[in-house]
N, C-alpha and C positions, 0 to 999 in steps of 0.2 A: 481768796476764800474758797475753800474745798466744801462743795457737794456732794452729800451721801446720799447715797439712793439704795432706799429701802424697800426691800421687796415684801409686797402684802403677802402674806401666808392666809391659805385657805384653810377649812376644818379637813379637807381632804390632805392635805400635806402635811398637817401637823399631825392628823391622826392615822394617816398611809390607808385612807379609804380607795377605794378603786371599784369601779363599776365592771361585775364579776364578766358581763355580756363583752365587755372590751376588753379587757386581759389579754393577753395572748396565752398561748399554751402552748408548755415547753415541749418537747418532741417525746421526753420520757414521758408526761402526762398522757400523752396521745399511746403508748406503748401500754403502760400500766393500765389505760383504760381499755384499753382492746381495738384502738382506733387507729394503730400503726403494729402491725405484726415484725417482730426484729427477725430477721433470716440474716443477722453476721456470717455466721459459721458456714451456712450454707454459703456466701458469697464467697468466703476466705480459702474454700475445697476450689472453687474455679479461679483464684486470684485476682479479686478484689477485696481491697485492702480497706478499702472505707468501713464504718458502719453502714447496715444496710439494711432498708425495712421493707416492707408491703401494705398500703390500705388494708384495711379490712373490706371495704368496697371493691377492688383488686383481685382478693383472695376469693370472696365470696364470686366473682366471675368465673376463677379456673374451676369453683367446686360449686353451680349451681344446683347440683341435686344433692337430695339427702342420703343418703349408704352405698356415696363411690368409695371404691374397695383406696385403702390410703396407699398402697402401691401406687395407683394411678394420682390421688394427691399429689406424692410427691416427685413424681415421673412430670407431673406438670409444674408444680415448681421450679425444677431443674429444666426443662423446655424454656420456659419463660424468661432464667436467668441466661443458660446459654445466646437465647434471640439478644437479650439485654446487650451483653457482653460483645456481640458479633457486630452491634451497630455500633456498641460504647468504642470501637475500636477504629471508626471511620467517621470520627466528629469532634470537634473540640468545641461545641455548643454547653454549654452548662442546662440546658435540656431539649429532650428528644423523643419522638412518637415514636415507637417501634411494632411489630406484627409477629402475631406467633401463633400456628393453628395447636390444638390443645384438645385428647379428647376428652371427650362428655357423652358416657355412656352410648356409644354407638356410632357421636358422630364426631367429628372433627373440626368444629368451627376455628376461621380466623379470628383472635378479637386484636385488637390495640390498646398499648398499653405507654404511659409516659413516663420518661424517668428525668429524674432531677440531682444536679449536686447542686450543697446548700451550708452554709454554716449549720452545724447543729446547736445545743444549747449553750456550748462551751468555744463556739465559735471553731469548732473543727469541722473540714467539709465531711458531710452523708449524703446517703441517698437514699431515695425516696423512689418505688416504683408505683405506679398510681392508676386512678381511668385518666382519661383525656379530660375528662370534665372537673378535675379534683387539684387544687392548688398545697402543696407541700406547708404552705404557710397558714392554711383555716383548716386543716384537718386536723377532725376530733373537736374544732368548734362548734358544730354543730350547724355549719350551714350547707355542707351539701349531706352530710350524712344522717340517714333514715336509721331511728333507735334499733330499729324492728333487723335491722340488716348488721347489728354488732355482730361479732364473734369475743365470746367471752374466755376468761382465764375458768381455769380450774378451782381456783381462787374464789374469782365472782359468784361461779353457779354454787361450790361449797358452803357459801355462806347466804345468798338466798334460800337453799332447800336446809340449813342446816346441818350438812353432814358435814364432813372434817375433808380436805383438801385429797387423803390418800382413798377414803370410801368411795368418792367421785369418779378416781382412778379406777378403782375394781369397776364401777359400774361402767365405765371404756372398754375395760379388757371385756369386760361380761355381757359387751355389746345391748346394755340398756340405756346409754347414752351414747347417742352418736357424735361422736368426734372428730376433727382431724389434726394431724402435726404437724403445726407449720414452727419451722428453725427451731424443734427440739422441744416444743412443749403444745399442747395439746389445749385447742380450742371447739368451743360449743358454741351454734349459734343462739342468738338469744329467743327465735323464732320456737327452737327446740326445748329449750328451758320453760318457754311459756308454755308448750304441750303439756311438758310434764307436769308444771305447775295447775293446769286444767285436768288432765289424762291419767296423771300418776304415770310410772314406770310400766 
């Protein structure tokens, strides 16, 4: 006599319900939302071949004041990937603490920083550059990171204030929005956006 064994279905399985707070989030959501900045390009001029991103909690460290000139932006960018790259080549850990002084208007502090290989959403290894405190797998969950500390797309702040994605842009070059470039496109913090949304331009 053969036994079937029926499996109960839930209203969650039948109707693909999911409780939004436990989802994961795939690596492009974290990207599109401002919560993983992609620097590929920039990895791929030093040779590394992965995709390759940055916290936005990361980013906002190398640029904690507001109108560093983006020469020095991206003068620290590239410091931070060189450090990356100089330890990535003396470890075969799948992640690693690394140290990089970086300056910051006058002064030159050490910070630390972490980096990670990891499947990405397609199960291909990336990397991930991070604080010590930040796990490659809840970022852009929202459990360690502070709304107030996003770095937003062009995108974001154009359709908050209403203007169109290229007016955003003039008000960059026109230095009424303070900006910076990280891997080729240009991010606001959302700290900035809420001035303007208080202050106006």
């Amino acid at each position: 006599m053969e036994i079937r064994r029926v499996r109960l279905r839930t209203p969650e399985d039948t109707w693909g319900l999911a409780d939004p707070e436990q989802q994961r989030k795939t690596r492009q959501d974290a990207i599109d939302d401002g919560d993983l900045i992609e620097i590929t390009r920039m990895g791929r001029d030093l040779g590394i071949t992965y995709p390759l991103a940055v916290s936005a909690r990361a980013a906002q460290s190398m640029v904690p004041f507001p109108n560093i000139p983006q020469e020095t932006v991206t003068e620290n960018l590239w410091d931070t990937l060189h450090a990356f790259r100089a330890k990535a080549h003396t470890t075969t850990e799948e992640e690693f603490e690394f140290r990089v002084s970086l300056y910051q208007n006058g002064l030159v502090p050490t910070l630390t920083f972490k980096a990670a290989v990891s499947p990405g959403d397609d199960g291909e290894p990336v990397i991930t550059i991070m604080l010590p405190d930040e796990n490659w797998e809840t970022i852009g969950c929202g459990h360690h990171h502070n709304a107030g500390d996003a770095m937003l797309t062009v995108d974001d702040v154009a359709s908050t204030l209403n203007f169109t994605p290229g007016r955003i842009r003039e008000f960059i070059r026109e230095e009424r929005i303070p900006a910076v470039k990280c891997g080729g496109s240009w991010r606001i913090k959302r700290s900035e956006l809420n001035r303007i949304m208080n202050e106006g331009f």
